[in-house]
C-alpha positions as CSV (number, residue, x, y, z in Angstrom):
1,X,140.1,13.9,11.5
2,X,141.4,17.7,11.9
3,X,144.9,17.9,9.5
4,X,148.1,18.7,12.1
5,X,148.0,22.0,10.2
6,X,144.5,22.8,12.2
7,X,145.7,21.9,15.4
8,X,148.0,24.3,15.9
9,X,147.7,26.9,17.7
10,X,148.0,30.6,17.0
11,X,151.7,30.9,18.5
12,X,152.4,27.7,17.0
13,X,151.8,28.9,13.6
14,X,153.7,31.8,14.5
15,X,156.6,30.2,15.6
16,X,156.9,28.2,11.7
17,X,156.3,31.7,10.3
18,X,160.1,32.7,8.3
19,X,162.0,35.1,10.0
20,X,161.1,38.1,7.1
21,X,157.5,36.8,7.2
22,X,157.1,37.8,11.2
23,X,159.5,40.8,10.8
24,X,157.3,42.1,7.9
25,X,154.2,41.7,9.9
26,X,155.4,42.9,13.0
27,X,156.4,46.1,11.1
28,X,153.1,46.2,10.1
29,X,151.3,46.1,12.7
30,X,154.0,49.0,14.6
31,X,153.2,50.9,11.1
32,X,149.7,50.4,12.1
33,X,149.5,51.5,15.6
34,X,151.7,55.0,14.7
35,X,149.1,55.5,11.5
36,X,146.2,55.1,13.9
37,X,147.5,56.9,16.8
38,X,148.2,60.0,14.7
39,X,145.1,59.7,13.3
40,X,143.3,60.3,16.5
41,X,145.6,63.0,17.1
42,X,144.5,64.2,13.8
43,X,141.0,63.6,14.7
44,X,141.3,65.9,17.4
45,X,143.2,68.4,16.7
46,X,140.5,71.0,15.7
47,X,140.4,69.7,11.7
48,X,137.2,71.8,11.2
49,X,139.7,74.8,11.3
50,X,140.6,73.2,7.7
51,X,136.8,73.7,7.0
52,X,136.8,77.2,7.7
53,X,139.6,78.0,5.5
54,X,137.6,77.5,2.4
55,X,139.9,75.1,1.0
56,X,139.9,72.1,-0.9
57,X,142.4,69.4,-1.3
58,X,145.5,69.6,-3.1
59,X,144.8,68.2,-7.0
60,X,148.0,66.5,-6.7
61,X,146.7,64.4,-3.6
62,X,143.6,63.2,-5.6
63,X,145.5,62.6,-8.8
64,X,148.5,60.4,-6.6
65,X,145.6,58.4,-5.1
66,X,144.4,56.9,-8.6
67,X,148.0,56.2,-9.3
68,X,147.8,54.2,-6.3
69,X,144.9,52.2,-6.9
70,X,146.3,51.8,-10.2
71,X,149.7,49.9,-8.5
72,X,147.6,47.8,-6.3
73,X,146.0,46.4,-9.4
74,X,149.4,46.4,-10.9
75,X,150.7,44.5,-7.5
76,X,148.0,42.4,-8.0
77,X,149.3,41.2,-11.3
78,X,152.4,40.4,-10.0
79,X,151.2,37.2,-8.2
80,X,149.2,36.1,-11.2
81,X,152.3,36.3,-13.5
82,X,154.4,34.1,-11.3
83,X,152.1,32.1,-10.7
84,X,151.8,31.2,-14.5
85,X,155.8,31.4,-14.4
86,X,155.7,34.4,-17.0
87,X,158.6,36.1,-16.2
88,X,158.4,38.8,-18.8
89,X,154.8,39.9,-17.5
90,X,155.9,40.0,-13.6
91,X,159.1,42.1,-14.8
92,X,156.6,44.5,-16.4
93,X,154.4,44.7,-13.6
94,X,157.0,44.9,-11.0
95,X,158.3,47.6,-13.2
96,X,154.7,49.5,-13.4
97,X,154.6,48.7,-9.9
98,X,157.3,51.3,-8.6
99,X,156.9,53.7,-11.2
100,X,153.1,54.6,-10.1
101,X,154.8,54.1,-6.6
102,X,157.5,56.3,-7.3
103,X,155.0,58.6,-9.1
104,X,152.5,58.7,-6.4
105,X,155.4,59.9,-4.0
106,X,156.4,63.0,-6.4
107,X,152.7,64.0,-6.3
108,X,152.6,64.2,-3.0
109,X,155.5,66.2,-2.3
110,X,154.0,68.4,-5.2
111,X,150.6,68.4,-3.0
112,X,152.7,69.8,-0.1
113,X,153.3,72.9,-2.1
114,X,150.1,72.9,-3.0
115,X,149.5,72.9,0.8
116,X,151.5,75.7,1.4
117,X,150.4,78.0,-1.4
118,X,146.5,77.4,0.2
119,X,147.7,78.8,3.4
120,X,148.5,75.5,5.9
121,X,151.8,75.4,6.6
122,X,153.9,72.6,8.4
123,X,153.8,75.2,10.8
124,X,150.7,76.7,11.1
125,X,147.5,75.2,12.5
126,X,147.9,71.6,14.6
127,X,145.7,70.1,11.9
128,X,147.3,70.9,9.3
129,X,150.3,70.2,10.6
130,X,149.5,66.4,10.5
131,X,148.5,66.6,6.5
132,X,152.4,66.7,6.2
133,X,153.3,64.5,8.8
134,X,150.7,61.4,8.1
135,X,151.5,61.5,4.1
136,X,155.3,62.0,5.4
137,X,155.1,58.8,7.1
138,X,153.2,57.0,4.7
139,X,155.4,58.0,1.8
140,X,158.4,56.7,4.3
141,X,156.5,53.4,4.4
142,X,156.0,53.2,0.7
143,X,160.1,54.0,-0.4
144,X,160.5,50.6,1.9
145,X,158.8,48.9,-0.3
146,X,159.7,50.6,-4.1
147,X,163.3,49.5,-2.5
148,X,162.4,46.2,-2.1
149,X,160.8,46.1,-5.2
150,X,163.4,47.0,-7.6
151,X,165.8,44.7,-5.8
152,X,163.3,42.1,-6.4
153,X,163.7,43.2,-9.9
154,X,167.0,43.5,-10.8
155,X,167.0,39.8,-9.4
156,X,164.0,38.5,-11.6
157,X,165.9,40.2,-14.6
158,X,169.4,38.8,-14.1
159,X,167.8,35.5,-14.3
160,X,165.7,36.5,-17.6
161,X,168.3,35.1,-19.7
162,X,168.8,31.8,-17.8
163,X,166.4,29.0,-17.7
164,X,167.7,27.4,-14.8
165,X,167.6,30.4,-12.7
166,X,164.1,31.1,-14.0
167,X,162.9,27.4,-13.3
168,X,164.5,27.7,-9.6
169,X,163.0,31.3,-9.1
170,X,159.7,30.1,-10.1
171,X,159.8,26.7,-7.9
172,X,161.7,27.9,-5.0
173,X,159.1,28.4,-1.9
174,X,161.4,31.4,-0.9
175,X,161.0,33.4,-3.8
176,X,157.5,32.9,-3.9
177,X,157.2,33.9,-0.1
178,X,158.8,37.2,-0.9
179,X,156.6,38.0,-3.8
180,X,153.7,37.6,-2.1
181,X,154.8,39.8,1.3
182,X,155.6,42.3,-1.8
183,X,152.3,42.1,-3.2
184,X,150.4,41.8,0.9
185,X,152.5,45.2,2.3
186,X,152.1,46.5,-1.0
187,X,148.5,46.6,-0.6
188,X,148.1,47.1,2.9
189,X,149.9,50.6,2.4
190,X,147.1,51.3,-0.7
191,X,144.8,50.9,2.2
192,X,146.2,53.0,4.7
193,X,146.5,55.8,2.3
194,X,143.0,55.4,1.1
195,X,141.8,55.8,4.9
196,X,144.0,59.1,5.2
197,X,143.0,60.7,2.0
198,X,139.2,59.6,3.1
199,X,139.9,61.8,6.6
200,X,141.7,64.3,4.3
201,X,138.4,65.0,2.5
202,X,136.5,64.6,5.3
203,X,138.6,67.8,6.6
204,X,138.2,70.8,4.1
């Protein structure tokens, strides 16, 4: 016998969805559709003139990418501490967290001078035009979250000190729902980065 929980349907399940919950993912996928249809426009917007100006990519764009891979493992770790109700360990991550976030977003404004002094302006070619625009974006995306993040964690660390508060955050489905859309958009903006900065490559 199929559990009332398979037997609903897709807008069903969307309907029991809490309000953040479908606003988050709903942001998403708009996030998604402006990612991928700038991406085409990228695409096609004669990128092998990048090619032909002998040019690599900016050392700050490779260096912020493995600080990013670095947070989604560190995002990662968030989950598993509160799920073993460790509050000290998902401070620290959630800490670790938006520091290689808020690291990864100073390299990349650095990599837009690095831009500049290798000849693509904002300016200048189409192509290069959308190297600044699609890590403008994303870094827009990414401040979201760090926001949401340190809220999260000047929450987690008023309640530090207080058991109660500590046994509720840790048992309370609504604090467990937000760390986990954290930890999910989190990650899916690690991906869309990796995609760009794949196309980026692909482009000098």
């Amino acid at each position: 016998m199929r559990t009332s929980k398979q037997q609903l349907t897709l807008f069903q399940r969307i309907e029991r969805l809490h309000p953040y919950e479908t606003m988050l993912y709903l942001g998403m996928f708009g996030s998604g559709l402006i990612f991928l249809f700038l991406t085409f426009a990228f695409l096609v917007s004669s990128r092998n003139l990048l090619s032909g100006m002998n040019q690599t990519v900016p050392v700050a764009f490779v260096v912020s990418t493995f600080l990013l891979v670095l947070s989604g493992f560190s995002a990662t770790s968030i989950r598993i501490a509160y799920q073993e109700e460790n509050t000290e360990k998902l401070l620290s991550t959630l800490r670790n967290t938006v520091l290689l976030g808020s690291a990864f977003t100073i390299l990349q404004v650095i990599g837009w001078f690095e831009l500049k002094e290798k000849g693509i302006e904002f300016t200048g070619i189409p192509s290069g035009s959308f190297l600044y625009v699609l890590s403008g974006i994303h870094i827009f995306h990414l401040l979201g979250a760090m926001i949401f993040g340190l809220i999260l964690y000047f929450q987690l660390e008023k309640s530090r000190t207080d058991e109660i508060k500590k046994l509720i955050i840790h048992t309370n489905p609504f604090e467990k729902m937000r760390v986990r859309l954290f930890t999910f958009y989190w990650h899916f903006m690690d991906g869309i980065w990796l995609i760009l900065f794949l196309l980026f490559v692909l482009s000098f």
